[in-house]
C-alpha positions as CSV (number, residue, x, y, z in Angstrom):
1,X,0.0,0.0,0.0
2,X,3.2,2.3,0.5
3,X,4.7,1.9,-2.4
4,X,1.3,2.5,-4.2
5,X,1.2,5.6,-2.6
6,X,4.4,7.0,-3.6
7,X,3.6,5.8,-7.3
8,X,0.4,8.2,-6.9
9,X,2.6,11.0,-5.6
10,X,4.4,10.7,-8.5
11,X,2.4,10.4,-11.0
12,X,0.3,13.4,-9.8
13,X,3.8,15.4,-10.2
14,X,4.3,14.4,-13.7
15,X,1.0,15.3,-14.6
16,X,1.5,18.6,-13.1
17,X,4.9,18.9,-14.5
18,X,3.8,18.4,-18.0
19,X,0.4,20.2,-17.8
20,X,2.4,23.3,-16.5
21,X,4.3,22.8,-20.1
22,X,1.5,22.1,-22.3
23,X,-0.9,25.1,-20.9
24,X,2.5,27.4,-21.7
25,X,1.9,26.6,-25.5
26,X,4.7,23.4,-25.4
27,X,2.7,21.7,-28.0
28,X,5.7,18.9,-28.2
29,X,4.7,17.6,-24.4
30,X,1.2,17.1,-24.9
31,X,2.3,12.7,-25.7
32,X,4.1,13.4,-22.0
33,X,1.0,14.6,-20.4
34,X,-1.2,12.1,-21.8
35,X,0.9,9.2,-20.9
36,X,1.3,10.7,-17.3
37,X,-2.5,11.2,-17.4
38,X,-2.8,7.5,-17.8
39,X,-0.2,6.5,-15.1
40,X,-2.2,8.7,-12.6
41,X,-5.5,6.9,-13.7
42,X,-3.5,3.7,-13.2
43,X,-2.7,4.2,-9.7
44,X,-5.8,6.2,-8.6
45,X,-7.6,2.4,-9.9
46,X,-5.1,0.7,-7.9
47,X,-5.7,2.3,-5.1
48,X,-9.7,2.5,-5.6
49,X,-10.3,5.7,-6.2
50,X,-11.7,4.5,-9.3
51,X,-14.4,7.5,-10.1
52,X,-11.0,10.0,-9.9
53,X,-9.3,7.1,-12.2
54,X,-11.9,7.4,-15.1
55,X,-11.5,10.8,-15.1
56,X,-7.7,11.2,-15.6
57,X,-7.8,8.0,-17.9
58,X,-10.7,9.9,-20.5
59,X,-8.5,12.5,-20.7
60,X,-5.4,10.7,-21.8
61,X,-7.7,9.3,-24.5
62,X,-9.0,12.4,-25.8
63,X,-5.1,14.0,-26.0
64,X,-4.3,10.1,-27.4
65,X,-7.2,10.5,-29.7
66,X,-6.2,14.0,-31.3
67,X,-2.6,12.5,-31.7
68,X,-3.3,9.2,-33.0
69,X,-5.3,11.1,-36.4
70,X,-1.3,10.9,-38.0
71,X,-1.4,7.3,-37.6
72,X,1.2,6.4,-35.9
73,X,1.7,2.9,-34.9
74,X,3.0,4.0,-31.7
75,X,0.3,6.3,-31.0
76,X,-2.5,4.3,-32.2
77,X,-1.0,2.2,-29.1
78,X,-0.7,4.5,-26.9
79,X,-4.3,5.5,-27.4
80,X,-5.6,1.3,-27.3
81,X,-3.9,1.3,-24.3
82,X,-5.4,3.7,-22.5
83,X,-8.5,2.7,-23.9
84,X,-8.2,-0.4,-22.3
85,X,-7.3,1.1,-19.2
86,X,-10.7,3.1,-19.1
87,X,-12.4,-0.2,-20.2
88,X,-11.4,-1.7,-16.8
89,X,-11.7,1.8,-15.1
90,X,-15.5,1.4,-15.9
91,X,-16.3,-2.2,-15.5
92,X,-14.9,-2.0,-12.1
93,X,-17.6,1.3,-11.0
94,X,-20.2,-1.0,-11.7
95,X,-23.7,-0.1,-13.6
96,X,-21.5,1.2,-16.8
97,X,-20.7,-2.3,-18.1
98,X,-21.8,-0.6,-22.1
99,X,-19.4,1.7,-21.7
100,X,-16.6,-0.1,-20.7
101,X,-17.4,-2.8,-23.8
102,X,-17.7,0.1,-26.1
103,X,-13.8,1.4,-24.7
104,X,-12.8,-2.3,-25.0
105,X,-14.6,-2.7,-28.7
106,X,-12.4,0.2,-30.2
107,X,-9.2,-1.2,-28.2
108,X,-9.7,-4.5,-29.9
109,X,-10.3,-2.7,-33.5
110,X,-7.3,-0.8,-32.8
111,X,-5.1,-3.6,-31.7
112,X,-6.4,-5.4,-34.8
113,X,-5.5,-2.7,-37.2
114,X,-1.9,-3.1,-35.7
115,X,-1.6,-6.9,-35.4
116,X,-2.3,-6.7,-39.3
117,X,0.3,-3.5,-40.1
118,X,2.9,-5.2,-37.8
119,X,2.2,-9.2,-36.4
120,X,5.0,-9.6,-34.8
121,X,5.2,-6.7,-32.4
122,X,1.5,-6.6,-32.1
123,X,-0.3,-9.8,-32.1
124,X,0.4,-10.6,-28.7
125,X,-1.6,-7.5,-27.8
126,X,-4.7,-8.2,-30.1
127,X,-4.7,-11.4,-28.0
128,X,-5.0,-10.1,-24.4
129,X,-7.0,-7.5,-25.8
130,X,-9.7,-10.4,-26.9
131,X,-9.5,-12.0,-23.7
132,X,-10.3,-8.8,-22.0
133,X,-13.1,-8.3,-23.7
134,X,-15.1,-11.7,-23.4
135,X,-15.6,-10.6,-20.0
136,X,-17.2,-7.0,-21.5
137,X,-19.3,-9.7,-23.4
138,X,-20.3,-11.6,-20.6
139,X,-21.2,-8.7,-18.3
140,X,-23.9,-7.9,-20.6
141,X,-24.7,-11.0,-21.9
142,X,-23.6,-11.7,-25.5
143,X,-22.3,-15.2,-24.9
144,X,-21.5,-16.0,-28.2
145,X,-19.5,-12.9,-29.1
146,X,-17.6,-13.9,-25.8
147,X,-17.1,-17.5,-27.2
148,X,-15.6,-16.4,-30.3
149,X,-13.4,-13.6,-28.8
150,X,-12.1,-16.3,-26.8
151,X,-11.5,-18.6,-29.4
152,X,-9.7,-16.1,-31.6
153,X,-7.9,-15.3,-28.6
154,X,-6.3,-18.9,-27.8
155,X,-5.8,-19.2,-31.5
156,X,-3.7,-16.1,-31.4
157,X,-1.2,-18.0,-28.8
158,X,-1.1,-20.9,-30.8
159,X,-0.2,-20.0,-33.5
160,X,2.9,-17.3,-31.2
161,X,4.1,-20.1,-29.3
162,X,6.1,-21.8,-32.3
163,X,7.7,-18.3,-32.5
164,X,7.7,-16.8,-28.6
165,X,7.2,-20.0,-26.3
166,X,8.8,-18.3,-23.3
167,X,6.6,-14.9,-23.7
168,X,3.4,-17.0,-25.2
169,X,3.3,-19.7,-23.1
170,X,1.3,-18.4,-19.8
171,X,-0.7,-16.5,-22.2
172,X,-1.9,-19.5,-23.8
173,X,-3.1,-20.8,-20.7
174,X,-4.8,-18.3,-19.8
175,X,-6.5,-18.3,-22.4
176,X,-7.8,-21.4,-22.5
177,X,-8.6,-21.4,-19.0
178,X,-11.1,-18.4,-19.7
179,X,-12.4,-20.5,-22.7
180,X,-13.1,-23.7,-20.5
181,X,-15.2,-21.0,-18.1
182,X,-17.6,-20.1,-21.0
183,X,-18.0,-23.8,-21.8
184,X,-18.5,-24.8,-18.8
185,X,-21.3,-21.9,-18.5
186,X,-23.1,-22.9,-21.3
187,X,-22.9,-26.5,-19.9
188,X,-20.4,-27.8,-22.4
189,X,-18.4,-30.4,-19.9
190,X,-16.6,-32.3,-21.3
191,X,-15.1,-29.3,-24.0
192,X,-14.9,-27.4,-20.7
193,X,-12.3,-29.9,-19.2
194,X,-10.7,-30.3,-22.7
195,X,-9.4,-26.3,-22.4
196,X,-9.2,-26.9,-18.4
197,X,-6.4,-29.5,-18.8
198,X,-4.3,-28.2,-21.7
199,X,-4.8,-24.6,-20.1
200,X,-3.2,-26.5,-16.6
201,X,0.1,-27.6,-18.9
202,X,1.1,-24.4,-19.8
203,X,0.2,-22.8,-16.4
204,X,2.2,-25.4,-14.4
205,X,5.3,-23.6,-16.1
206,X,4.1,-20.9,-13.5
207,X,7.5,-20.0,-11.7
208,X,6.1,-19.8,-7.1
209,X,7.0,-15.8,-7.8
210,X,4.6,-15.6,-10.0
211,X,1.6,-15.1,-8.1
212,X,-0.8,-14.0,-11.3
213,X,-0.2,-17.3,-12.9
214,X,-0.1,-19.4,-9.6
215,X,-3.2,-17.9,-9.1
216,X,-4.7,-18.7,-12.6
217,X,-3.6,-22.5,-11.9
218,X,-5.1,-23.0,-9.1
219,X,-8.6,-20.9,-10.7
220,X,-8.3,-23.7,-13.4
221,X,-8.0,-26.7,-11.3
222,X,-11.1,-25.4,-9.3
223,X,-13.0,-25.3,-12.3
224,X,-11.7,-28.2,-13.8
225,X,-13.0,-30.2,-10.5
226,X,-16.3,-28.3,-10.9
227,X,-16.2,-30.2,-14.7
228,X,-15.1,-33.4,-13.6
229,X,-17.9,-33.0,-10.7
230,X,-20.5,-32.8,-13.2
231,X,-19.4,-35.4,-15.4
232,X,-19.4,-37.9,-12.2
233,X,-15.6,-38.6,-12.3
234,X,-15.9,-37.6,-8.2
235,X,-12.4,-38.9,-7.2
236,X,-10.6,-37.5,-10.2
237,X,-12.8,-34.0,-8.9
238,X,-11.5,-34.4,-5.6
239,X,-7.9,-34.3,-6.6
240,X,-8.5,-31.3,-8.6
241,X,-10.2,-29.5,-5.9
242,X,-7.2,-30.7,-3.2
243,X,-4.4,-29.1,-5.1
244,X,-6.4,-26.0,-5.8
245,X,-7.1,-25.8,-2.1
246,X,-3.9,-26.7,-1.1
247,X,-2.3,-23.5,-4.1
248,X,-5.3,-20.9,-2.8
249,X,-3.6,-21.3,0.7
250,X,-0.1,-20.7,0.3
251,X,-1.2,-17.4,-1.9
252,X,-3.2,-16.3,0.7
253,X,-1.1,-16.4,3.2
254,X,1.3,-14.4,0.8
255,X,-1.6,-11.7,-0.1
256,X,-4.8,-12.2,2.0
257,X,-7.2,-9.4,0.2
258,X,-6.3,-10.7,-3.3
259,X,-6.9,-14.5,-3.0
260,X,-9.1,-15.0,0.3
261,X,-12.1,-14.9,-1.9
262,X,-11.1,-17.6,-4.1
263,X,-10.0,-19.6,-1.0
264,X,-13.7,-19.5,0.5
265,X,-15.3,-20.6,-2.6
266,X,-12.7,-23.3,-2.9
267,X,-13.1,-24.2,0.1
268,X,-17.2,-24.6,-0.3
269,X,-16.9,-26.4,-3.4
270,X,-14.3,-29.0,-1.5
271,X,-17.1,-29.4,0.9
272,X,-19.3,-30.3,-2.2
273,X,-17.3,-32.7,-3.1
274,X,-17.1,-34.6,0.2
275,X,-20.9,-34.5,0.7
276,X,-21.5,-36.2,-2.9
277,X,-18.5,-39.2,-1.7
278,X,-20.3,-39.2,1.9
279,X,-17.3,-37.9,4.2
280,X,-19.1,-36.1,6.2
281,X,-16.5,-35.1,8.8
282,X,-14.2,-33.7,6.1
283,X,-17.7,-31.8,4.7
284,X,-17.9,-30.6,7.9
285,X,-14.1,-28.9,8.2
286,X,-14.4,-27.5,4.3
287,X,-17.7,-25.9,5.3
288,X,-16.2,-24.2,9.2
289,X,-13.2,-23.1,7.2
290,X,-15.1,-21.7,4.3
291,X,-17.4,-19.7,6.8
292,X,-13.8,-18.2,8.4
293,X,-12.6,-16.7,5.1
294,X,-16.6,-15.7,4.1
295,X,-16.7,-14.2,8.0
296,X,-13.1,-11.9,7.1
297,X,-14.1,-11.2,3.9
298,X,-17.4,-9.8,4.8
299,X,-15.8,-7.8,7.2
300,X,-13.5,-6.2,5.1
301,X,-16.4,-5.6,2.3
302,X,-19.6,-6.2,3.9
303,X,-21.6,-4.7,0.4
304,X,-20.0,-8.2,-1.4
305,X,-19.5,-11.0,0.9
306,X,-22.5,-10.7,3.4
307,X,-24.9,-12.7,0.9
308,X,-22.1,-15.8,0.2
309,X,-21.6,-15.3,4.3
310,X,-25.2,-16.3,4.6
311,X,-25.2,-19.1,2.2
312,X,-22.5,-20.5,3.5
313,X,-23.7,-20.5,7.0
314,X,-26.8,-21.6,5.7
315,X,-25.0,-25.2,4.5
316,X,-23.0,-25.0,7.5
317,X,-26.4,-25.7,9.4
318,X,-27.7,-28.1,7.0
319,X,-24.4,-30.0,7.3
320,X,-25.0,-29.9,11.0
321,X,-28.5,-30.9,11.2
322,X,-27.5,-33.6,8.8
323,X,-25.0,-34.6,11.7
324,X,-27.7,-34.3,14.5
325,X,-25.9,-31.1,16.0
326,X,-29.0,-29.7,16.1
327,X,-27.8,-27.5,19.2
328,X,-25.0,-26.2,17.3
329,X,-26.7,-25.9,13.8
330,X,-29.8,-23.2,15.8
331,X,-27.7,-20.4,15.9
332,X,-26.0,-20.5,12.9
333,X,-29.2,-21.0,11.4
334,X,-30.8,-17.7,12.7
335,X,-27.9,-15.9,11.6
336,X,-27.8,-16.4,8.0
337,X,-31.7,-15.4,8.2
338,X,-31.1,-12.1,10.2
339,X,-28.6,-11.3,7.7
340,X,-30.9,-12.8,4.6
341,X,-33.4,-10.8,6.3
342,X,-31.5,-7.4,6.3
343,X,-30.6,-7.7,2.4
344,X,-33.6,-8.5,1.5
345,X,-34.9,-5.1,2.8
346,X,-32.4,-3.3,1.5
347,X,-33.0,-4.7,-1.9
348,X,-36.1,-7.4,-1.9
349,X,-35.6,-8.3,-5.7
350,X,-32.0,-9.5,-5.4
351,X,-31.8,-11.0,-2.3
352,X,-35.7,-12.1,-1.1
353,X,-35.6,-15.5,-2.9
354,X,-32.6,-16.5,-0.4
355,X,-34.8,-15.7,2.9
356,X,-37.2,-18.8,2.2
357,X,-34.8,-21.1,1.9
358,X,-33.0,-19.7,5.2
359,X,-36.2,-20.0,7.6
360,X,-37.0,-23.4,6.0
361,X,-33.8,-24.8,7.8
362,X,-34.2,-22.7,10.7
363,X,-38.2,-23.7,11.0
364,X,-36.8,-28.1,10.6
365,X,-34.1,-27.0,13.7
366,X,-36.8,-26.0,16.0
367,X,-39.0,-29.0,15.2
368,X,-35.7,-31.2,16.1
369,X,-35.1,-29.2,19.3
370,X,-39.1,-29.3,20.0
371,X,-39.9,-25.6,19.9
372,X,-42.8,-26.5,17.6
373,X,-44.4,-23.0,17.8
374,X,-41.5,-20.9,16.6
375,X,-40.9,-23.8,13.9
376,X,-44.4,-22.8,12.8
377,X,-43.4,-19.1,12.6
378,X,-40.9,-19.9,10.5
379,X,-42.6,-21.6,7.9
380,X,-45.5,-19.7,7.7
381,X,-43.3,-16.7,6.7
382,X,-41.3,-18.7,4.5
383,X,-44.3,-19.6,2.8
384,X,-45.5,-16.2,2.8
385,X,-42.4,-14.8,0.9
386,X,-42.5,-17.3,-1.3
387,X,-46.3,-17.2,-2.2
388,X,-45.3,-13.9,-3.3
389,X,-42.3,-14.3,-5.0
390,X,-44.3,-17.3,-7.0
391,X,-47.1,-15.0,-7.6
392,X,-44.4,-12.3,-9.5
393,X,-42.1,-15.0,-11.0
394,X,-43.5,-18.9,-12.2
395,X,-40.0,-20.1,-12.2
396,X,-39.9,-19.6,-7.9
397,X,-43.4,-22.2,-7.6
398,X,-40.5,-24.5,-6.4
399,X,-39.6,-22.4,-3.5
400,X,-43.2,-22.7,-2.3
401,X,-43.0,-26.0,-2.5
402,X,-40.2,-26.1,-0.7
403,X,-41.7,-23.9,2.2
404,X,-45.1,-25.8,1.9
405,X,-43.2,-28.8,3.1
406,X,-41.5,-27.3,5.7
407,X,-45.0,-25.6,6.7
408,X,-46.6,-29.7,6.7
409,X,-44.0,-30.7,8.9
410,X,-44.6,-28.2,11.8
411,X,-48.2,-28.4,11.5
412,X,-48.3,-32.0,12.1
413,X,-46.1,-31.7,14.8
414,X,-48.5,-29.3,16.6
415,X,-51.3,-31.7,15.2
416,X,-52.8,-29.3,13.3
417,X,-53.1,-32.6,10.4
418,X,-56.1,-30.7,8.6
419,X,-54.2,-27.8,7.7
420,X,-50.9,-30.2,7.4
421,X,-53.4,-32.0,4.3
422,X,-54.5,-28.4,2.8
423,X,-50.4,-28.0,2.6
424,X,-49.9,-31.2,1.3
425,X,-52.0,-31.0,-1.4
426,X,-51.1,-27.6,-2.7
427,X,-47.5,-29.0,-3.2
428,X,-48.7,-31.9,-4.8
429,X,-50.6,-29.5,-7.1
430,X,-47.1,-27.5,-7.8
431,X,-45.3,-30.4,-8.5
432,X,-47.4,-32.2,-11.1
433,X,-49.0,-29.0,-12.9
434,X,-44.9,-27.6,-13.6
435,X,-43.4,-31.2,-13.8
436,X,-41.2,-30.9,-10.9
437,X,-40.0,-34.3,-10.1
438,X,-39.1,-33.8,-6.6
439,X,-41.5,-34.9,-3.6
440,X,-42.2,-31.6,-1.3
441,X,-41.2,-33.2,1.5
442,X,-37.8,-34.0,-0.2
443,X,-36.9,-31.1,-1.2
444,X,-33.2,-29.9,-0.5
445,X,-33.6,-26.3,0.5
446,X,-30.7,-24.8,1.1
């Protein structure tokens, strides 16, 4: 954070230095004060302050802009670059995701231009360029334009590596490793693990130091369990997920705010894997240490990480109710609804469709401990919410179904059995009029 500091301090100077000399009528420094201009927006974004960030990076592309009009390779460079700096500057302020893909559109044109006046010094670029901007394409989604930016992309490295292995080679596997994400979102498995597993070749060349690449390794092996998870190859999944676990620690230990994220989720998805080969004890651990990183990281940046906090206390419960901890499971159970409960006032569209599932645990805890009459509570306002939210939205009918059974269960433990059937049957009704296969009273709600 020092260091980044001192950067700003001196990138502010320049920029002051060479504004001084443009605004004296030095046309000859107006390159200097754009490429300072861009520095300063570079270190304002490292540093978060990325609204003053935007702002010095636009004006380094309009000064790039004017220049670049005598085509210049190097200026036409200079101004992609900066481009692609306000891309980022913008994706990262949130709500201006067409913006940022329009900045990144013209810094992938531009780059193209180049790569075809000059290959060899500029191909490399196009291709980072590309890979940047199948994330723009996500963010709003155009899947397919992502899919074939990424494509293009790892076809760029192939065909550099014959030519620059040392420089090409991470590049590559990178790459690929954002191609097996989009085929793995659009359900693609087995292609998924294809890119997955020649993406992990190139990364393992990934020298300890190099934290970026580490990092991407162990992002790929995650995924690549995630793939082999899905595909039912569990114990080649659990290897996977092991060694990404096992990378995820040593890098957070090294740089706590820039991996602990990715350590959490790991972390969850280990427990995944555990519950689906029935070791429940090593479940157990996954989930506690999961909820430790979620419990920091919501901390730190409560606006992100308190909704995965709540999900991942609300599996640490299940897990424990699973166990017959029911004692233990209680509180963590209220928890994750108090804090389900707070988002979903602050924004009920986002974040009401987790509060169901949060009381519907919480209600089957106090029917195991015997308090039958706040179990009922419970389920009646988890039925409530999600009457509502299947009254707006057809595609949440399972979530009443979900908190209809729930709402059986405590009635006939009060034996209230003639309102248990009324419940009953209403499920029943959900299930066979949308062609849910899934008992009510079987439901996993978590």
């Amino acid at each position: 954070m020092a260091k980044k500091k001192v950067d700003l301090l001196e990138a502010q100077a320049q920029v002051e230095k060479y504004r001084a000399l443009v605004e004296s009528h030095t046309s000859e420094n107006v390159l200097e004060l754009a490429l300072s201009l861009r520095s300063l927006g570079r270190c304002l974004g490292e540093l978060n302050h990325t609204e003053l960030a935007i702002q010095a990076t636009e004006e380094s592309v309009g000064l790039l802009r004017h220049l670049a009009k005598s085509g210049s390779e190097d200026r036409l460079a200079d101004l992609a670059k900066s481009l692609n700096n306000l891309a980022v500057g913008l994706e990262d302020l949130g709500g201006r995701e067409a913006d940022a893909l329009e900045a990144m559109e013209e810094t992938v044109y531009l780059f193209r231009q180049l790569a075809q006046r000059n290959p060899d010094q500029y191909a490399s670029a196009l291709g980072i360029a590309l890979m940047e901007i199948t994330q723009n394409y996500s963010d709003v989604g155009r899947w397919d334009e992502s899919a074939s930016a990424s494509r293009e992309a790892v076809e760029i490295f192939r065909a550099l590596m014959p030519k620059k292995p040392e420089k090409t080679r991470m590049l590559l596997g990178r790459s690929l490793y954002t191609l097996g994400k989009l085929q793995f979102h659009s359900n693609r498995y087995t292609q998924a693990l294809e890119a997955f597993e020649e993406g992990e070749r190139f990364l393992r060349a990934a020298q300890p130091s190099e934290s970026k690449d580490v990092s991407k390794l162990a992002l790929s092996l995650l995924w690549k369990s995630q793939a082999l998870g899905n595909l039912s190859r569990l114990e080649e999944a659990h290897r996977s997920i092991l060694e990404a676990v096992g990378l995820l620690r040593h890098l957070t230990l090294a740089a706590p705010w820039d991996h602990r994220a990715d350590l959490a989720y790991a972390l969850f998805y280990q427990s995944q894997v555990y519950e689906c080969m029935e070791r429940k004890d090593e479940e157990l651990k996954s989930l506690r240490e999961s909820l430790a990183c979620y419990r920091l990281l919501a901390k730190w940046e409560p606006t992100t990480y308190l909704a995965p906090l709540a999900k991942s206390l609300n599996y640490l419960g299940n897990c424990l109710r699973g166990l017959e901890k029911f004692e233990e499971a209680l509180p963590i159970a209220f928890e994750s609804v108090e804090i389900r409960g707070r988002l979903a006032d602050q924004d009920p569209d986002l974040y009401q469709p987790a509060l169901p599932v949060g009381l519907n645990l919480l209600s089957k805890l106090l029917i195991n401990l015997g308090r039958k009459v706040e179990a009922l509570d419970a389920a009646e306002e988890a039925t409530q919410v999600s009457r509502h939210l299947a009254s707006l939205v057809k595609g949440y009918k399972p979530l009443l179904a979900q908190s209809l059974s729930c709402h059986v269960g405590s009635l006939i433990e009060l034996g209230r059995k003639d309102e248990a059937r009324k419940s009953i049957r209403e499920a029943i009704e959900i299930n066979e009029r949308y062609g849910y296969s899934t008992p009510p009273n079987e439901i996993d709600d978590r």
